[in-house]
Structure formats: C-alpha cells, structure tokens
C-alpha positions in Angstrom: 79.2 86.2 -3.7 81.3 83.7 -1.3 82.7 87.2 0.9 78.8 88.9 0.6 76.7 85.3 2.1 79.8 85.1 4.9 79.0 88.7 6.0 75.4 88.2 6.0 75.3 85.1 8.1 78.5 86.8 10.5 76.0 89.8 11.0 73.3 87.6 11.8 75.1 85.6 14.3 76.3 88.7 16.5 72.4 90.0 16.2 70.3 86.1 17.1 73.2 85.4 20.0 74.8 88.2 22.3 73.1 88.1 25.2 75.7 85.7 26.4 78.5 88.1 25.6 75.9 91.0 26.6 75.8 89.6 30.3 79.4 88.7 30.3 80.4 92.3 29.5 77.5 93.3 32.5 79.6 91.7 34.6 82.4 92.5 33.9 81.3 96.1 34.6 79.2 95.1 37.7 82.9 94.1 39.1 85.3 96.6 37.8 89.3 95.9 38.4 92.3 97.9 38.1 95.1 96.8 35.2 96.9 93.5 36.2 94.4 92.5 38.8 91.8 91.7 36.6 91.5 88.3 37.5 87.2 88.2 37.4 87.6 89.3 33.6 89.6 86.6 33.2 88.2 83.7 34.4 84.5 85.2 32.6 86.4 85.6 29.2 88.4 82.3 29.2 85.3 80.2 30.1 83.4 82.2 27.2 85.9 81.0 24.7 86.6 77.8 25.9 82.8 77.7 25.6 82.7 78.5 22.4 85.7 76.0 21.1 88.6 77.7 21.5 91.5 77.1 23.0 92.7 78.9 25.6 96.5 79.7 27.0 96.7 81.9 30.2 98.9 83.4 32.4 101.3 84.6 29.2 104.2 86.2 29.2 104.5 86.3 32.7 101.4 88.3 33.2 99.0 86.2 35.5 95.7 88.0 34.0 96.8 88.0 30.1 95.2 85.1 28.1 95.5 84.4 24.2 92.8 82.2 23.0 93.1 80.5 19.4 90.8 78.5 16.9 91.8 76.9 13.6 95.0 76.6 11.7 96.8 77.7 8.6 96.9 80.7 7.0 95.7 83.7 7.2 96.3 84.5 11.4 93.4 86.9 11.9 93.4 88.4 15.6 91.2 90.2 17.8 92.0 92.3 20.6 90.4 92.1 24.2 90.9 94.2 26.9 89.2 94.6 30.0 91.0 96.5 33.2 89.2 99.8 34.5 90.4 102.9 35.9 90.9 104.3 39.7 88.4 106.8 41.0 85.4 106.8 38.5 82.5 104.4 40.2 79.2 105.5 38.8 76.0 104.2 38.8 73.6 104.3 35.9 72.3 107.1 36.4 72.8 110.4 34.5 74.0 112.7 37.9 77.3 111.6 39.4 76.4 108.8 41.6 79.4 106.2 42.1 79.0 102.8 43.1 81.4 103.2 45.5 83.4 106.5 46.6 87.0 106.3 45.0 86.2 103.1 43.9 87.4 102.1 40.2 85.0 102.2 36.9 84.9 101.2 33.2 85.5 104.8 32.7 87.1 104.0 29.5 84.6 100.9 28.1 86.8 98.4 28.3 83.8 96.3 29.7 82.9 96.5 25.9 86.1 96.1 24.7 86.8 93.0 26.5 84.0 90.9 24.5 83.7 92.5 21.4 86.2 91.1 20.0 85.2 88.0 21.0 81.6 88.2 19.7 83.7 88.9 16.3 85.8 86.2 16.7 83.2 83.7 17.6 81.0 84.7 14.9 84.0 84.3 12.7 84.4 80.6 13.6 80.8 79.6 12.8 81.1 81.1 9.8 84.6 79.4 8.9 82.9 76.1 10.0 79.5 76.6 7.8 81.5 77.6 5.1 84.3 75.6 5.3 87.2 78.2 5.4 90.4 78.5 5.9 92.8 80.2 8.8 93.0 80.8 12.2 91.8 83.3 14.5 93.6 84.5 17.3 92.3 86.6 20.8 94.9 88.6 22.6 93.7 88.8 25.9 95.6 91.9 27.1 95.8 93.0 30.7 96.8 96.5 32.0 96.1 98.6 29.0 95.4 102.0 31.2 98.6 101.5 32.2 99.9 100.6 29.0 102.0 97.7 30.4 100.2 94.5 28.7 100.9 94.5 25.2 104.6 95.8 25.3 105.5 92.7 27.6 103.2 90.0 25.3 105.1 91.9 22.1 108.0 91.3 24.0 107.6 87.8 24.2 106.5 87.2 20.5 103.4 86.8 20.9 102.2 89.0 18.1 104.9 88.3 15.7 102.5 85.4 13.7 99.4 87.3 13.2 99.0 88.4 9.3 95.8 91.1 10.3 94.9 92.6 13.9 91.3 94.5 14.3 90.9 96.2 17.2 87.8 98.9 18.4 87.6 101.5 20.9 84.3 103.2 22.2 84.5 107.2 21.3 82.1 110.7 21.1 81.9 109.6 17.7 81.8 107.3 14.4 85.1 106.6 12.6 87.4 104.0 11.4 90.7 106.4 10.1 94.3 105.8 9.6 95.5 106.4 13.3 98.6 108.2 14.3 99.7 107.6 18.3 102.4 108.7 20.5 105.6 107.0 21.4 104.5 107.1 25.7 106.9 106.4 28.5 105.8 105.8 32.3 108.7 106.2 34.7 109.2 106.1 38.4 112.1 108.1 40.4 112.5 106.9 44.2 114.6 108.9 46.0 116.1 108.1 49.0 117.8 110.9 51.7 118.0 110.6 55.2 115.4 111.4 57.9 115.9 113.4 61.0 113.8 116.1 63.4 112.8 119.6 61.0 114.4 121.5 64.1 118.0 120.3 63.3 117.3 119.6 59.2 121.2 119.8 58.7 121.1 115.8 60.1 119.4 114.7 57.2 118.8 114.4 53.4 115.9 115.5 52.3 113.9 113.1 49.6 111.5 115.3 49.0 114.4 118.0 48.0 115.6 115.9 45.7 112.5 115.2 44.1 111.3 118.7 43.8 115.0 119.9 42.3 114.3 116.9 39.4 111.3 118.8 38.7 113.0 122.2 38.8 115.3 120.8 35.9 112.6 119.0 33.9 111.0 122.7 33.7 114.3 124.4 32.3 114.5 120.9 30.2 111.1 122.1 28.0 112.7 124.7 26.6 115.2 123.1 25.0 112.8 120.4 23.8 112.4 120.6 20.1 108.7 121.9 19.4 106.3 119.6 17.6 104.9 121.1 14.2 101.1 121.3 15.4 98.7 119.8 18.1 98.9 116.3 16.5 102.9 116.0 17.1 102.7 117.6 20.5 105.2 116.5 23.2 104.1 116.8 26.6 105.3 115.5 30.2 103.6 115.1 33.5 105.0 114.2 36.5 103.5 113.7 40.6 105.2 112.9 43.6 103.2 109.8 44.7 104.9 109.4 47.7 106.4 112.4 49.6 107.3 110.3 52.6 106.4 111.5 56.4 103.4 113.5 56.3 104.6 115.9 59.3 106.2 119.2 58.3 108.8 118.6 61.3 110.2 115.5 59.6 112.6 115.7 57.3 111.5 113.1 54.4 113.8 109.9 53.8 111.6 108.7 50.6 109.9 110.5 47.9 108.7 109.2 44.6 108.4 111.1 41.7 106.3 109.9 38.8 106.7 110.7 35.2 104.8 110.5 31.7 106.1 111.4 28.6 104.2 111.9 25.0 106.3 112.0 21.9 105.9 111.6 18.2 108.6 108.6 17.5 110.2 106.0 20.3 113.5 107.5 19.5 112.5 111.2 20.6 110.5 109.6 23.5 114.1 107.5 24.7 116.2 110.8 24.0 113.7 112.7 26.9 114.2 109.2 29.3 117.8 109.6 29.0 117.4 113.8 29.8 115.6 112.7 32.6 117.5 110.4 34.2 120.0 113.2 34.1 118.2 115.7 35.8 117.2 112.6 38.6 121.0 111.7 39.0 122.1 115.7 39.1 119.2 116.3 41.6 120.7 113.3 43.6 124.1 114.8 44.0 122.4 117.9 44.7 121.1 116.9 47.5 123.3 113.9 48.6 120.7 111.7 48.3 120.3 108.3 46.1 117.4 107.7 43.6 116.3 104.3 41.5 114.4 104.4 38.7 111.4 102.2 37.7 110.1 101.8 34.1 106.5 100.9 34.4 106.4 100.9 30.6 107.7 102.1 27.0 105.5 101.9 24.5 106.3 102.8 20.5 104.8 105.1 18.1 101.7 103.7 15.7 102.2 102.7 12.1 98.9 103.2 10.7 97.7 101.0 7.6 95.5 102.5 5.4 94.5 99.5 3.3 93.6 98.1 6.7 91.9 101.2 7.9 90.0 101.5 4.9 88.7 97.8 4.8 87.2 98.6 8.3 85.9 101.5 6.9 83.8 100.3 4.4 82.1 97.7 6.6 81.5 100.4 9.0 79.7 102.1 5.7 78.2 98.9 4.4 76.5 98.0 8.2 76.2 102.1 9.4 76.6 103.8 12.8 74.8 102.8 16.1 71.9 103.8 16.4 70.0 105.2 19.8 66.6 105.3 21.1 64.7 108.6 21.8 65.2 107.3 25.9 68.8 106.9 25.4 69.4 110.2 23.9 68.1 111.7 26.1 70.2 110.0 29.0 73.4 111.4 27.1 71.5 114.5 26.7 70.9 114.7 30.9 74.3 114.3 31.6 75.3 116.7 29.2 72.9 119.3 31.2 74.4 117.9 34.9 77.9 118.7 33.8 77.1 122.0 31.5 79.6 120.3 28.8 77.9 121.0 25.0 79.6 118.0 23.2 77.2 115.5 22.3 77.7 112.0 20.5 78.4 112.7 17.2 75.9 111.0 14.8 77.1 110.3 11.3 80.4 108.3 9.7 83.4 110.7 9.8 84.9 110.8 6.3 87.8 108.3 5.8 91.0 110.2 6.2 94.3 110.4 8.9 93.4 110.8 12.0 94.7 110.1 15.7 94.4 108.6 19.2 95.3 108.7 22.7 97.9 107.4 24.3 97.5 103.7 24.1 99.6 100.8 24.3 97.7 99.2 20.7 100.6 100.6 19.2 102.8 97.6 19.7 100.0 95.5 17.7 101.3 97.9 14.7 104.6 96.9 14.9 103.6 93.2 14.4 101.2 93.3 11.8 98.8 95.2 9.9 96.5 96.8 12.4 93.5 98.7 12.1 91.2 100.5 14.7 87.2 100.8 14.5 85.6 104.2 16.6 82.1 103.9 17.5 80.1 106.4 19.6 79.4 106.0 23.1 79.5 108.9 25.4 79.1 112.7 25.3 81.7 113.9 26.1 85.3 114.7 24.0 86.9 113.7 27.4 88.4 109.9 28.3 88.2 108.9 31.6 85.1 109.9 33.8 82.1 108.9 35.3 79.8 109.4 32.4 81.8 107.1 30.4 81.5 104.4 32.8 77.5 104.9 33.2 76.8 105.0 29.3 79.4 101.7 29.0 76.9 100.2 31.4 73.9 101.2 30.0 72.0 100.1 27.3 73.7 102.3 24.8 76.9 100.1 25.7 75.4 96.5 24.5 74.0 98.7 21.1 77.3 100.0 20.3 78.9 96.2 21.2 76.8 94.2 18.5 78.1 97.3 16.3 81.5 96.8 17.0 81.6 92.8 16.7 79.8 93.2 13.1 82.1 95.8 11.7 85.1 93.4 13.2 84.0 89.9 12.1 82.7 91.1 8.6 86.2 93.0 8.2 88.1 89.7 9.2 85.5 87.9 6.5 87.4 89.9 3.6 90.5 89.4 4.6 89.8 85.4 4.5 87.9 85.2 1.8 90.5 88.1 -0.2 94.3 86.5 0.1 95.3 89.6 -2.8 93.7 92.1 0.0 95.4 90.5 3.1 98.6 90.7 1.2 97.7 94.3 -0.2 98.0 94.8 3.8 101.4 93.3 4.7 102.6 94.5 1.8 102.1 98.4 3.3 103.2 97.1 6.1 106.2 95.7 5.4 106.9 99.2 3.4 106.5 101.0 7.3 108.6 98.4 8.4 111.8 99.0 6.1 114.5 99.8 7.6 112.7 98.5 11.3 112.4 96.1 13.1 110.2 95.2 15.9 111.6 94.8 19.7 110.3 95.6 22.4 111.8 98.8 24.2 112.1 97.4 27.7 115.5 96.9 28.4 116.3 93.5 29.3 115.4 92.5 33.0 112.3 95.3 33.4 110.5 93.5 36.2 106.2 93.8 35.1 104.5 95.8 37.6 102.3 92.8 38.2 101.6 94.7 41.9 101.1 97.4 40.8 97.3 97.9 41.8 97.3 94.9 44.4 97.0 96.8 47.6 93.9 99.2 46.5 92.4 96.2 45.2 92.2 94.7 48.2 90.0 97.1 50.0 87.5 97.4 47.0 87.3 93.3 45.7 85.5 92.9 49.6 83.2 96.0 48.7 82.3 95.0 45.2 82.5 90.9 46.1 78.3 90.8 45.7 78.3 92.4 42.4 81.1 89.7 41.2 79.6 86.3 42.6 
C-alpha cells in the first residue's frame, strides 16, 4: 500500500509542478549547443537542482560542462540520467515545413532538451516523496555532456563516478512506446592526421601528398570488410564510416601537407570493436609508409557494448503499463501528420505500448551506465519519423508534444525508482542479474591511459552561432 500512495503522490507532483522544468527545457531548446560546449544547459540545470535541494558538483571528471547533482544518503543509490548537447546542422523552427532558426546552425534534433530535465522532474519528485514519506536512500543525477559524440559518460565511468549507484533509469524520445531489454553496439570514434609535405602540383615529385595517404587508408579499410567476420542478422551488424574532415589546401595545384581522416566503427562486443581499431591503425601506418608521409591518431571515444537487465527493463515496463502512453491532441497530430506530407515519409508515431521483449538502440554512449549498475531505458514517442537526427525531431522536441511526452517520461522514471526504494528484494533481484552479466567482467573504461577529452572539440563553430542565438539565451 506504502509503494501504491508513493506513486500516486510522485505522479501528482510531475502533473501540479512542471512548468518550471517545462520552461527550463524551452530554453534549453531556444539556445541549442554542441557536446562539451554546453555551458547555458548547465548553468539552467544546476541552478534547478540546487533549487530544488540538491547538491550539486560540477566541472567532473575533467569535463567543464558535466555536473552530478545528489540528495539524501544511505542505501539504495537511485540515479537519473540528464543529458542536454544538440547536434550540428539541424535548426528548425516550430513549424511543420523545414524552416531553421538559423542556416547550419545546431538543433535538439535528438530531444535532448527533454532529456536534460526529465530526469530531473523524476528525481525531484522523488525527493518530496522520500521527505513526505520519510524514506530511505539517495538519489543521484548524472549530468552528462557530449552524448552525440559519445564522449561524456566513458570519461565520468572512467573516473568512478558511476561505480556507487545500485539502479540507473534513463529515457530517450522515439517514433514509438516501449521500455525493452536493450541491446547496443560497442562504437569507436577515431581520427587519423596525416602529415606529407607540400609543394607546387607542377613538380608533385617535391612533396608528400596527405591527402594520398589518407585516401590509400581508405583503399585498405575497403579490402579490410571482406575479411571482417559477418554479423548473424541486422541487429549484430558491423559497420564503419569514415570522412576526410580536413583535406588540407583547397587548390588542385597544391600538393596537400595535412589531411584528416575520420572513422566510426559499430560492433557487437568492445573486444571485436578494439580488434577493427588495431586493423585500422594498420592500414593508417602501411598507408603512411606508402606514401612517406607520418600520421597521429586521435581517439575521440570508445564506448562498450550494453548489458541489458531485464528485471530492470521490466519494472519500467510496468509503470509505463500502469501510467499508459502519451497521449496527443487532434492539433498536434496533425502537426506530425504535416510534416509527414512535407517530407513524403509514411512513418507516423506509433500509438500503443510495444509488447515487452529484447529489443535494441542506437549507438549511444548509455552503455557505460550498464557496466556500473543495473540500467534500464524508457522509449516514449515523439516524432514521425523512424530517422534520428533531423529537423523534424528538433521542431516536435520544441513543441507542445515535447513537454506532453516530458511529464510522461518523469512519471514512468520517478514511480520506477519508487519500487525499487520501497522493494529492497526487487533492487537486489536487479544486481543480482547484474552481477550474473558481470561474471567474469569487470568494468574499466577503454580509453587508454592519457586520452586527452576533446573538451574543443566544438569550440570554434560555437563561437559564430552563441553571438547569433545570444537573444534566445539571455
């Protein structure tokens, strides 16, 4: 009866008090910032919690923009997960025709606007209800930057900052309704810089082409597929992309001195994904000697495979059940519904629960949180299309279907952390799966020793869009 009047009240609290965290989110939007630049997020989602009575660490793990925020003490740790960078490129008013803010200008094409306070709402919720009720535990926020780049939660794993939590809930915006045992990729991001020699393209035999050395690399990553062992369906597929992302002089009558080639790699388990690093290096150093040039290598980031927990997964799952899907007005179906007529694309938000099963997710650097503790993610529809990253993600995260599908979120979350408090045989029911996936494991971060974090990463295209977006952030 305790775990049923807790839930009530937790539900009650999201629905009587989020317009705070409502305008938060909106501005967070309004004022959109690439990953480890997010510096407005941080200073809005800080002052919320600290508002709100928690305590607040930034600047962790040598990342200026990462935060974790804490309340209580003892046993169980129950943590939230807030994330709040946007993505390059995808500006968009709210509107239902492609209309950016800004051209080339970065968007919430990916939610994280609602992301970023969700699990806050959940967690504050939580802590009134611990203090009415008088309950045990702590709660825990992990204010993680760079998650499109999957950079922030590698380095804050790497520091320990996970290692105490007993439960992590987590959420994600989606085309549909879901809470599932996840599978994800082990992900690598690499960078190659070659170096060579510059010199007039009417006497090329005076220098050392980069840009040769670059291209050869990718020559050899090609013939590298084939002997690649295949995965055994769409789910365990194994893919690579690469760019040049700096090809040096721009004139075809310069032989290029720099070129940079940029690499992503998808694999089912951390040890195939290191295996391909290792191929690749090859294939950079051979390309090198090739071509007598030099080349460095830069690790952005390595993140693991998941470890799904079903007990968590399942707990989530329920709620989701027990509380139902979001639910949309007539006016804001038929926003998704324009779109979906602009762009020709026939996928609209899926209404309904999916049944509880396996399923899996993006690339995503959440997987660390899996290797920590038992970890569970929450779906909820959003936008209509099956496609991340685009402009009609960012205008729906904006819109009013955004703030709907928020309250949503921070119910499922906070009445799914109320049964693990108020149920120590469930939380344990948890780590003890977990601590099955972990036999035989153990959890350290794959960036060698000495990585340097890519904390400039996005500081230079920052700077020309903070001045044009400065009146949407005062």
């Amino acid at each position: 009866m305790l775990s049923e009047n807790v839930k009530k009240f937790v539900v009650d609290y999201i629905s009587e008090n989020h317009k705070t965290f409502h305008d938060v989110s909106q501005k967070i939007w309004n004022c959109p910032e690439l990953g480890m630049e997010e510096f407005q997020a941080l200073k809005l989602l800080t002052n919320l919690l600290k508002d709100n009575e928690f305590t607040v660490k930034s600047d962790v793990a040598g990342m200026p923009t990462a935060f974790v925020a804490t309340y209580g003490s003892g046993k169980p740790v129950i943590a939230f997960s807030s994330e709040y960078d946007a993505l390059p490129g995808v500006s968009q008013k709210i509107d239902y025709k492609k209309s950016p803010v800004f051209e080339g200008a970065p968007g919430h094409g990916c939610g994280h606007n609602l992301i970023a306070v969700g699990g806050i709402m959940a967690a504050v919720a939580l802590k009134e209800a611990m203090k009415k009720y008088k309950l045990n535990g702590t709660i825990k926020v992990y204010g993680t930057p760079g998650e499109e780049l999957c950079v922030g939660k590698p380095v804050m794993g790497n520091a320990g900052i996970f290692a105490d939590a007993d439960i992590i809930l987590d959420w994600h915006p989606l085309n549909s309704n879901s809470a599932n045992y996840v599978s994800s990729p082990a992900y690598f991001n690499i960078k190659y810089h070659f170096k060579g020699r510059t010199c007039h393209g009417n006497s090329p035999w005076n220098g050392r082409s980069a840009f040769d050395a670059a291209i050869l690399q990718g020559h050899a990553v090609e013939m590298l597929r084939e002997h690649i062992k295949p995965g055994t369906s769409e789910s365990a597929a194994k893919t690579i992309n690469y760019t040049f992302s700096d090809v040096g002089p721009e004139y075809p009558c310069v032989v290029p001195d720099r070129t940079t080639a940029w690499y992503l790699g998808r694999f089912p388990t951390n040890g195939e994904a290191l295996d391909i690093m290792r191929r690749l290096d090859k294939c950079a150093e051979g390309a090198a000697m090739a071509t007598e040039t030099t080349v460095e290598k830069e690790i952005i980031t390595i993140n693991r495979e998941m470890l799904p927990n079903i007990t968590v997964a399942k707990v989530i799952y329920d709620n989701l059940i027990e509380l139902g899907e979001p639910i949309f007005s007539e006016e804001e179906k038929q926003f998704i519904k324009n779109i979906q007529t602009e762009v020709g694309e026939g996928y609209p938000t899926a209404e309904g629960i999916q049944p509880f099963g396996e399923d899996e997710i993006p690339v995503t650097d959440t997987v660390e949180y899996s290797w920590n503790a038992p970890y569970g993610i929450l779906r909820l529809a959003l936008w209509p299309a099956p496609a991340f990253h685009n402009w009609m993600i960012t205008a729906c995260a904006g819109n009013s279907h955004g703030k709907k599908v928020l309250d949503k979120a921070a119910q499922v979350l906070a009445t799914s952390a109320v049964d693990f408090i108020t149920n120590p045989l469930l939380t344990s029911k948890a780590k003890e799966e977990f601590k099955a996936k972990m036999k035989g494991k153990e959890y350290k971060s794959l960036l060698p020793e000495g990585t340097p974090i890519p904390i400039n990463i996005n500081h230079e295209i920052m700077k020309k869009y903070r001045g044009l977006y400065k009146i949407n952030c005062d």
